[in-house]
N, C-alpha and C positions, 0 to 999 in steps of 0.2 A: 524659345529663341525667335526674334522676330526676324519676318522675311525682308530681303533684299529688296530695296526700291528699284521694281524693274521696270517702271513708266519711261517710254523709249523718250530721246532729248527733243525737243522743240526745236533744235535748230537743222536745219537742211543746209550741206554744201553744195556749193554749184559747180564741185572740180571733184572730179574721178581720184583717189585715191593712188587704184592704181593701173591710173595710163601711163604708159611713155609719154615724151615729151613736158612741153613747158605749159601748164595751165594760171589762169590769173582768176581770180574768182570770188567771192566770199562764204561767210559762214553765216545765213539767215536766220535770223532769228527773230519770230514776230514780236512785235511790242504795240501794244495799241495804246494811245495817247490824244490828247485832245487835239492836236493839229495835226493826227492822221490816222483813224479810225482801222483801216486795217494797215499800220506802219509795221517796218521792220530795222533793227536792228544792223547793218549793212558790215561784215568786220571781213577786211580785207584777208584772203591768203594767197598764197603762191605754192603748187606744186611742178615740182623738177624731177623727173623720176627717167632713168635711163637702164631697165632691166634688173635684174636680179641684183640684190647688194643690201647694203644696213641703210639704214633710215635716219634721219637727223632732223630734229625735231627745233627748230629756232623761230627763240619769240622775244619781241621786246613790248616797250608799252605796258608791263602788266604792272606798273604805275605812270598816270598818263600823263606826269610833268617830267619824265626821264628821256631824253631824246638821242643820247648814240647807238640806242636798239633799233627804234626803228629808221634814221638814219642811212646806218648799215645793210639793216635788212631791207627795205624798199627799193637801196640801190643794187643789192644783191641778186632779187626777183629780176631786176629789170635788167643782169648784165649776164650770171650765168648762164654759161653754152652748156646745155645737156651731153653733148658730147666728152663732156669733161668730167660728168658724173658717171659715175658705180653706185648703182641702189637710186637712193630717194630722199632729198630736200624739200623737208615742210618747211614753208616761211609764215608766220604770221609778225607782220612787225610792227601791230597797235594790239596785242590783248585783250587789254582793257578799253575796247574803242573808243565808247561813250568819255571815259576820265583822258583816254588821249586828244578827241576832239576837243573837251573844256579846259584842255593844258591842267588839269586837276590831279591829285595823287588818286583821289578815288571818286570811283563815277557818281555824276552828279542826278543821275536816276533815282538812285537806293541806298546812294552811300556808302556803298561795298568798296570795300578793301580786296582788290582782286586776288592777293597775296595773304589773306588771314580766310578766304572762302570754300579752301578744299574740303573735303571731294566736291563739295556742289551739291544741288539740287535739281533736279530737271524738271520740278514743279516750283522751286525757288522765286527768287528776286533775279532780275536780270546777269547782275553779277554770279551769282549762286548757278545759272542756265551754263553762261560762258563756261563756269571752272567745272561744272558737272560734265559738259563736252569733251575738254583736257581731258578729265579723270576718264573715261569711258571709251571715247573715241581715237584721241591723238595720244597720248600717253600711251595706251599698250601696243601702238604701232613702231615707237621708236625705239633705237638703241642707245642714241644719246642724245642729251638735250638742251641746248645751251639757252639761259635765259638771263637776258640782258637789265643788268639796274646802273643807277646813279643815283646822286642824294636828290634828285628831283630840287624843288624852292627850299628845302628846310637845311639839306645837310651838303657838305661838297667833302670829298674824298679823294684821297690818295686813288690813280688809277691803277687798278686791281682786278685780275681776272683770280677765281676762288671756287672751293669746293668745301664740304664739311669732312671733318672727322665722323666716321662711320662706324658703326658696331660688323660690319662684314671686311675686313683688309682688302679683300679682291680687288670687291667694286670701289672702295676707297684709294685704292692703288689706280685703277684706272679713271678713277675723276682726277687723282693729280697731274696723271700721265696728260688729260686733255688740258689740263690747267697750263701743266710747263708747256706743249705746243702753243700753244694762244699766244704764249711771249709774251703778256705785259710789260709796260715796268716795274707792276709791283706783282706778288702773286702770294696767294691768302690760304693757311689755316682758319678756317672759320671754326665757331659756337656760337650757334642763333640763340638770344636771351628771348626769344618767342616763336618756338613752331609749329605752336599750334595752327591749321589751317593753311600752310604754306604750300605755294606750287613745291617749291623744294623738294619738301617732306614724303609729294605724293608722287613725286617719280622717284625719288628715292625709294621709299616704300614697296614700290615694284621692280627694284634690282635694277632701276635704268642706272647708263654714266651720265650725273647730274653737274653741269657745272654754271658760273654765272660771273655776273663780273658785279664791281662799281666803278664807276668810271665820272668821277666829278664830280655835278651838281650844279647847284643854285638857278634849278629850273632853266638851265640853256644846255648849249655844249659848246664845245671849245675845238679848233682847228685838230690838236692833235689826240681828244680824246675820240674825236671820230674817226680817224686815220688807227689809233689802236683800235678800234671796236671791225672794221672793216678788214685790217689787215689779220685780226685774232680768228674775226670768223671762217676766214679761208684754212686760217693755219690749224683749227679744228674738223674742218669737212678733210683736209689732208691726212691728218694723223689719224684718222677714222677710216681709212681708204674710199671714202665716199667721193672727192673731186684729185685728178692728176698734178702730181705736181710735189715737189717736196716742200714740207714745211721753214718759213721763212721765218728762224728765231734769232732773237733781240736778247739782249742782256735782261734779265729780272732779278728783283730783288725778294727775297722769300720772307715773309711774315706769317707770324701766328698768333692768334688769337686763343689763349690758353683757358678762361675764364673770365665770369661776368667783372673782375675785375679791371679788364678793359675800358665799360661803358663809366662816362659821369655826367650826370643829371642835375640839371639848377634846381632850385631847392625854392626860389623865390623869383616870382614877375623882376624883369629889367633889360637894362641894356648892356649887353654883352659885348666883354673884351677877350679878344684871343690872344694869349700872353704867347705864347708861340704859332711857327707855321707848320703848317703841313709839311712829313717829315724829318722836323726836327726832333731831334733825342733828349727826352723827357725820363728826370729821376724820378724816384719813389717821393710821392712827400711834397713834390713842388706843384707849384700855384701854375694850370694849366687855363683857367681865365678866370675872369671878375665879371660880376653879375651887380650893376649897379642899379640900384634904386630910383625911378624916374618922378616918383608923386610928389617927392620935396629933396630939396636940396640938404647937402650937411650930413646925411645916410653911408656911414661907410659899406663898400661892394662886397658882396660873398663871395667868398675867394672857393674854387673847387681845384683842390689840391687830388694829383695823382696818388691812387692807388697800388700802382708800380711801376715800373721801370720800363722806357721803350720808346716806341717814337708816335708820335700824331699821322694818324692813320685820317680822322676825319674828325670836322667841325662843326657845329652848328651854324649857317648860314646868315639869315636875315640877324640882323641889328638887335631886333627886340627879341625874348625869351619870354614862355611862361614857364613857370614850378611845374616840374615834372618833364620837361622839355631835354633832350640829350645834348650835352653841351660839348664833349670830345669823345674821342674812342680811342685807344692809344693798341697798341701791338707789338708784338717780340719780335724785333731782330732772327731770324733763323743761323 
């Protein structure tokens, strides 16, 4: 049986764990490169810690074109009053630092997919360093852990706070429990049609409460998806007993993602029509957009007909598509 890689991480924090009070700090990580021989790495964190209590592990950025994570969270480091916490607020709200400096899904170092990278390596690629820190360091300190997405440039989405369907009911029951506090307007059964390597996976993996959102897209953000993302995150540190205060719920709307019959995929390069919007209710069978042929003219469009019944959860974003590109995602009504 081979041994555990127990090469300690490369990276050095500059913030105590576990002091009181409010610390601003990062997570150093060297990188040496041609335009600075002994460089580092600079990835922001924030800790909040006010005595004895549970732990809340919040991170956005861990795709660096998704911006109501760190949004939220940068303004969150800079406003919570420790006096209003119980336990401990880790904020990191760029992840992915590198891919959030180049407004990029994935950093632009190594190419990592910071969300296809778990556990990590701590002799790895940069991205492989960051998620082997997660996995080892900040992971088995928390009790739950909210990590923030949106469709970034490719996809935009129904706004959605979500959890997965789990093989333990417990921790399943208490990811939805934080799901409903968050109050979106929308709120999500999930089924990842790919976990391999996911943050997700690996704090789920360790019996944390895993929850996360999507919240829009098309590489910006929008007036009120930041106002959900901001107003969710409190309404988590709340129901957690980590910050005072009662939870401030909104009407939501409950979805579930049953099977990969949800996802559909163009099939052919073109230019994409979205025959419906976001939200609207979509039968079995029907033409959910056309994928039109751009190299000549007179090409009728590939029609991607639903697979079932439900409404438009999310869409493929930019104009053009290639084959293989996810074109809608549709979801049940609950």
């Amino acid at each position: 049986m081979p041994m555990p890689n127990l090469r300690p991480s490369p990276i050095t924090p500059t913030v105590d764990f576990d002091a009181d009070g409010v610390q601003h700090g990062f997570l150093r990580l060297p990188y040496s490169r041609d335009d600075s021989a002994w460089g580092s790495v600079m990835i922001p964190v924030c800790v909040i810690r006010n005595g004895e209590g549970p732990t809340a592990l919040l991170t956005g950025g861990n795709h660096g074109d998704e911006y109501e994570g760190p949004l939220a969270l940068y303004d969150l480091a800079r406003t919570l009053d420790p006096n209003d916490v119980t336990g401990t607020v880790i904020i990191v709200p760029a992840m992915n630092y590198p891919a959030f400096r180049a407004g990029t899904r994935t950093s632009p170092i190594d190419n990592g997919n910071m969300n296809r990278s778990f556990p990590g390596r701590p002799d790895g690629t940069v991205t492989e360093k960051i998620a082997d820190y997660f996995q080892r360091h900040l992971l088995p300190r928390a009790d739950i852990v909210l990590d923030f997405h949106s469709g970034g440039k490719t996809l935009d989405f129904l706004p959605f706070c979500a959890a997965h369907v789990l093989p333990d009911k417990e921790q399943e029951r208490k990811a939805f429990a934080a799901v409903a506090a968050f109050s979106a307007p929308y709120s999500m059964r999930m089924i990842e049609i790919d976990t391999v390597g996911m943050y997700d996976t690996a704090a789920e993996e360790m019996g944390k409460v895993f929850v996360t959102t999507e919240l829009g897209g098309g590489g910006t953000s929008r007036a009120e998806t930041v106002r959900v993302a901001r107003r969710g995150t409190l309404n988590v540190l709340r129901h957690a007993g980590i910050v005072a205060g009662a939870v401030e719920t909104q009407p939501t709307r409950w979805l579930d993602m049953p099977s990969g019959d949800c996802f559909s995929f163009a099939e052919d390069d073109g230019l994409i029509e979205t025959m419906i919007d976001l939200g609207e209710s979509v039968e079995a069978g029907q033409v959910v957009a056309r994928i039109h042929p751009v190299g000549h003219t007179g090409g009728a469009p590939q029609e991607i007909h639903a697979k079932m019944s439900g409404v438009l959860a999310a869409r493929h974003f930019p104009g053009l598509v290639k084959a293989g590109d996810c074109a809608a995602v549709l979801a049940v009504v609950e």
